[in-house]
C-alpha positions as CSV (number, residue, x, y, z in Angstrom):
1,X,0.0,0.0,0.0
2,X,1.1,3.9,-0.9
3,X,0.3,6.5,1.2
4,X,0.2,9.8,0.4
5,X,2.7,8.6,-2.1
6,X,3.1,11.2,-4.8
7,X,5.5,9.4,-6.7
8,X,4.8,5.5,-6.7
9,X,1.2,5.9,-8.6
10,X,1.8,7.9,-12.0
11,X,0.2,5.3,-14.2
12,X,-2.8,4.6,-11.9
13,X,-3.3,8.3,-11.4
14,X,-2.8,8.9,-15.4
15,X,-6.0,6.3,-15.8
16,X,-8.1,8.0,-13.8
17,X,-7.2,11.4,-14.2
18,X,-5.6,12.2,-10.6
19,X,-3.1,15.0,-10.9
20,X,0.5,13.8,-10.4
21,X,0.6,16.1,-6.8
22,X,-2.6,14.7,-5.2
23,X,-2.3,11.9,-2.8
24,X,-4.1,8.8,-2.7
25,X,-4.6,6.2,-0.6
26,X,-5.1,3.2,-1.7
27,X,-7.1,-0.1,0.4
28,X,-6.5,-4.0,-0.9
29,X,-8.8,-6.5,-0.6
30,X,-6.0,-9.0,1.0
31,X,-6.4,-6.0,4.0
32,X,-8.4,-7.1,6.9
33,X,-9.6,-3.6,7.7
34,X,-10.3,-2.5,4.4
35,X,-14.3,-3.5,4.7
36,X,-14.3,-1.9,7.9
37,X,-12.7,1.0,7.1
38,X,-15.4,1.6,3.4
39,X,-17.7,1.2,6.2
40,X,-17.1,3.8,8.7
41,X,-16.2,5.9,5.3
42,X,-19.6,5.4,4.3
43,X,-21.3,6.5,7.8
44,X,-19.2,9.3,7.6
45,X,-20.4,10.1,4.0
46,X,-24.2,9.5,4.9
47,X,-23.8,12.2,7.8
48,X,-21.5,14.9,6.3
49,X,-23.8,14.5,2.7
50,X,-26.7,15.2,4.6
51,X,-24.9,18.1,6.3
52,X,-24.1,19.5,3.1
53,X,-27.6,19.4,1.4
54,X,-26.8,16.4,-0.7
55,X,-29.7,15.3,-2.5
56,X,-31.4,11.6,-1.4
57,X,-31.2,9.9,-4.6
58,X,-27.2,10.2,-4.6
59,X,-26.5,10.1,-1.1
60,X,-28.1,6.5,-1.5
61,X,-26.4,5.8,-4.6
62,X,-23.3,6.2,-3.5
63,X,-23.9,4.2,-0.2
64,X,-24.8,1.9,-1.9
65,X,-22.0,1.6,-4.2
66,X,-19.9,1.3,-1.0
67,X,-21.8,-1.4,0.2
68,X,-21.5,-3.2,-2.9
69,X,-17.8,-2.6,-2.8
70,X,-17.4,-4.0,0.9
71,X,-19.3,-7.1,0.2
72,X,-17.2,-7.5,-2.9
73,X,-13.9,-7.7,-0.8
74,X,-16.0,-9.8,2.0
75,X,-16.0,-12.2,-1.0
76,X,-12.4,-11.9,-1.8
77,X,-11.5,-12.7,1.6
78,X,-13.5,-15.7,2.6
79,X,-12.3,-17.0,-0.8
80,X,-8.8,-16.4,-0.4
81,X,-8.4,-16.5,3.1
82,X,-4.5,-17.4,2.9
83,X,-3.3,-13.7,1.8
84,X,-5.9,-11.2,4.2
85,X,-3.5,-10.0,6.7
86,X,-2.9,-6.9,8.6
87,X,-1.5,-4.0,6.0
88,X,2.0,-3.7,5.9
């Protein structure tokens, strides 16, 4: 994992359009926290969207989206439960 790594991403952040100075952080699916840690992202989101005026219908739609991505990596890891681990 890269954090707040300017330097180690510049094909990733290329692809999706991330300028070259803008940190990312970037969660695995082999990283036992990683669901837990969309999830609290997501509470977060649901209570600082509503803050901000954000509309229902995307306030939902994104939530969704990371529940859908939590699930997906609860999938990855009971399938290959040999490489989740505690992040490096």
């Amino acid at each position: 994992m890269g954090v707040h790594d300017t330097d180690k991403y510049p094909a990733i952040k290329e692809m999706l359009g991330i300028p070259s100075d803008e940190p990312i952080f970037i969660l695995r699916g082999q990283d036992m926290l990683t669901p837990l840690t969309i999830e609290f992202y997501r509470m977060s989101y649901n209570l600082t969207a509503r803050e901000e005026g954000v509309g229902t219908d995307r306030r939902k739609f994104f939530s969704d989206h990371l529940l859908s991505c939590i699930s997906g990596v609860q999938r990855f890891q009971v399938r290959r439960p040999s490489v989740v681990k505690i992040p490096d």
